[in-house]
C-alpha positions in Angstrom: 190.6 -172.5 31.8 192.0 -170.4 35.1 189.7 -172.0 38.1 188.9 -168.9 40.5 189.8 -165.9 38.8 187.8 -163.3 40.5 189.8 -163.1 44.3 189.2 -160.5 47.5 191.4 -157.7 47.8 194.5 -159.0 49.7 195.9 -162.1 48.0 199.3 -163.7 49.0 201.6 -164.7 46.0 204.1 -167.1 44.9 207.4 -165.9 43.1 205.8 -167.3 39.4 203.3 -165.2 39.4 205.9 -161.5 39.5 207.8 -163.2 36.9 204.9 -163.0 34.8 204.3 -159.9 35.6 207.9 -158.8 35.0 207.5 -159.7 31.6 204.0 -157.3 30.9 204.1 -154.3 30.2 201.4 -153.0 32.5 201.3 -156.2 34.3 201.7 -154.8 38.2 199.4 -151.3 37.1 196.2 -154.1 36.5 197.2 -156.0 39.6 197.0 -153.0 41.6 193.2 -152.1 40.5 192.7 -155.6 41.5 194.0 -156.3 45.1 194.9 -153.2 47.8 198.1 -155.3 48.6 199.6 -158.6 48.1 201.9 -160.2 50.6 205.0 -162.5 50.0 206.9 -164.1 52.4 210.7 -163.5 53.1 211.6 -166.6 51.0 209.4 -165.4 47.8 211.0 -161.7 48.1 215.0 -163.7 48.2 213.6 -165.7 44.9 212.9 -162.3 43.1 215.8 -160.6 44.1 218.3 -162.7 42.5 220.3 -160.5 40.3 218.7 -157.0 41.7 220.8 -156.6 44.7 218.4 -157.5 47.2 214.9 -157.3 48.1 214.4 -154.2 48.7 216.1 -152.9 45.6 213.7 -155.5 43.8 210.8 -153.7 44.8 212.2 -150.4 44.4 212.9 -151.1 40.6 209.7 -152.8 40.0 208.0 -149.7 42.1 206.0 -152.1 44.4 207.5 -150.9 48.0 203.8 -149.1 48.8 201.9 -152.6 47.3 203.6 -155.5 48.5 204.3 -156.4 52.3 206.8 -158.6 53.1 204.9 -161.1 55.7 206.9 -164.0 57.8 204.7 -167.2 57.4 204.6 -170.1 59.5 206.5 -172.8 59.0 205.2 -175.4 56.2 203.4 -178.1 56.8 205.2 -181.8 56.0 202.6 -182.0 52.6 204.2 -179.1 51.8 207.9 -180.3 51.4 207.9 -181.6 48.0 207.8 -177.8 47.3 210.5 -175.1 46.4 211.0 -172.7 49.6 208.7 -169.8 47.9 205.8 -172.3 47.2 205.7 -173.8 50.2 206.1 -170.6 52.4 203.4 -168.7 50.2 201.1 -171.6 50.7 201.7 -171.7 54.6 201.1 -167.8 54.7 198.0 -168.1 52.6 196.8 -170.8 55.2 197.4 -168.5 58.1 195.6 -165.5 56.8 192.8 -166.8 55.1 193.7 -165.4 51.8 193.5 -165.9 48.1 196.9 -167.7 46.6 198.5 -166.4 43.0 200.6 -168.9 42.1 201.2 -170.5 38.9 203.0 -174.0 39.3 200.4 -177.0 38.6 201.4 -179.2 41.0 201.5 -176.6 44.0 198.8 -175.2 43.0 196.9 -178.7 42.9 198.1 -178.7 46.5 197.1 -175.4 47.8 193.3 -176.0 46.3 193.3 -179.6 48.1 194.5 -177.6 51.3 191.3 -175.6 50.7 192.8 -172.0 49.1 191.4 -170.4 46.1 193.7 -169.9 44.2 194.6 -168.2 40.5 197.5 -167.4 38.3 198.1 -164.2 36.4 196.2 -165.1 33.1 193.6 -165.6 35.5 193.7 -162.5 37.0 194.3 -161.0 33.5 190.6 -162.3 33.0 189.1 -161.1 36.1 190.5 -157.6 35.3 188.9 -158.0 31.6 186.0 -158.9 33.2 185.4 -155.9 35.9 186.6 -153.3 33.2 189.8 -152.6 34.8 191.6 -153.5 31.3 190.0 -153.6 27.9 189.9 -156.7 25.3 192.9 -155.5 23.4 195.3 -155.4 26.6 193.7 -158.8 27.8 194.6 -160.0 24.8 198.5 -158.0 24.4 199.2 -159.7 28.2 197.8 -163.9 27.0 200.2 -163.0 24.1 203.3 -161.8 26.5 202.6 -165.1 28.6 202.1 -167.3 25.8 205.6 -165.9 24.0 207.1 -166.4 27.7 206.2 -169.4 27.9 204.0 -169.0 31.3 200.7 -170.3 29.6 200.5 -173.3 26.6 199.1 -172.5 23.6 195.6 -174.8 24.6 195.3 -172.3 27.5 196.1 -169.1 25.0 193.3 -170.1 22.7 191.0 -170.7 25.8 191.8 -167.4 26.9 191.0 -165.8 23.3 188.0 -167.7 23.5 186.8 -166.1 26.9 187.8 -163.0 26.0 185.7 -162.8 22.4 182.7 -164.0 24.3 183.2 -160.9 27.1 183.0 -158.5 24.5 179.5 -160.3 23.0 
């Protein structure tokens, strides 16, 4: 089950997480009743943008320019270095400002929560919305399917998910 689904307002984010998103239809509009902004550093923005043309026309296409803010984090730490670029820059940035961390990779996320960060990936954030009535059961359960079918969740964390979300609407 997602560990720390329910996150303040500002969160920093890994590049796994947009991916996921990418892929729901919806995705982004439930993020944004969620969190006022979400921050990336440099490194997570030049992951997205492969194949858009650049980081700015990645967020132009995905209509995120007024949401995300492109933040310069400090350099990693050395426990960081087993890390791709975008994990261990969003982790440092996270670090420096105090903030919640979506990111979706088990090991870096294992990491980041021994490093202290809460932390949460998008089916967990799918549930926190479910939960605060941003999004209803039958969208909840439309965006596990879209991450199950890409696989960005396992079918033990679908069914965990179904659970949870049967037992909201008790």
């Amino acid at each position: 089950m997602p560990q720390d689904s329910s996150l303040p307002n500002g969160v920093v984010s890994d590049t796994g997480p947009f991916i996921s998103l990418e892929r729901m239809k919806g995705g982004f509009k439930f993020l944004r009743k969620l969190h006022d902004r979400v921050l990336i550093p440099p490194q997570v923005l030049d992951e997205l943008a492969v194949g858009h043309g650049g980081g700015q026309a990645y967020l132009a296409h995905f209509g995120l320019g007024d949401f995300v803010e492109v933040v310069t984090a400090p350099p990693p730490s050395i426990t960081l270095k087993g890390l791709d670029f975008g994990e261990q820059y969003a982790i440092s940035l996270a670090m420096d400002r105090k903030f919640a961390l979506l990111i979706e990779d088990q090991g870096a996320r294992a990491i980041a929560r021994s490093l202290g960060l809460v932390t949460s990936g998008i089916a967990g954030q799918v549930l926190a919305a479910l939960r605060r009535g941003i999004i209803g059961e039958g969208e909840a359960l439309d965006h596990f399917q879209s991450l199950l079918a890409g696989g960005r969740i396992n079918r033990r964390l679908f069914e965990e998910l179904v659970n949870a979300t049967s037992a909201h609407s008790r």
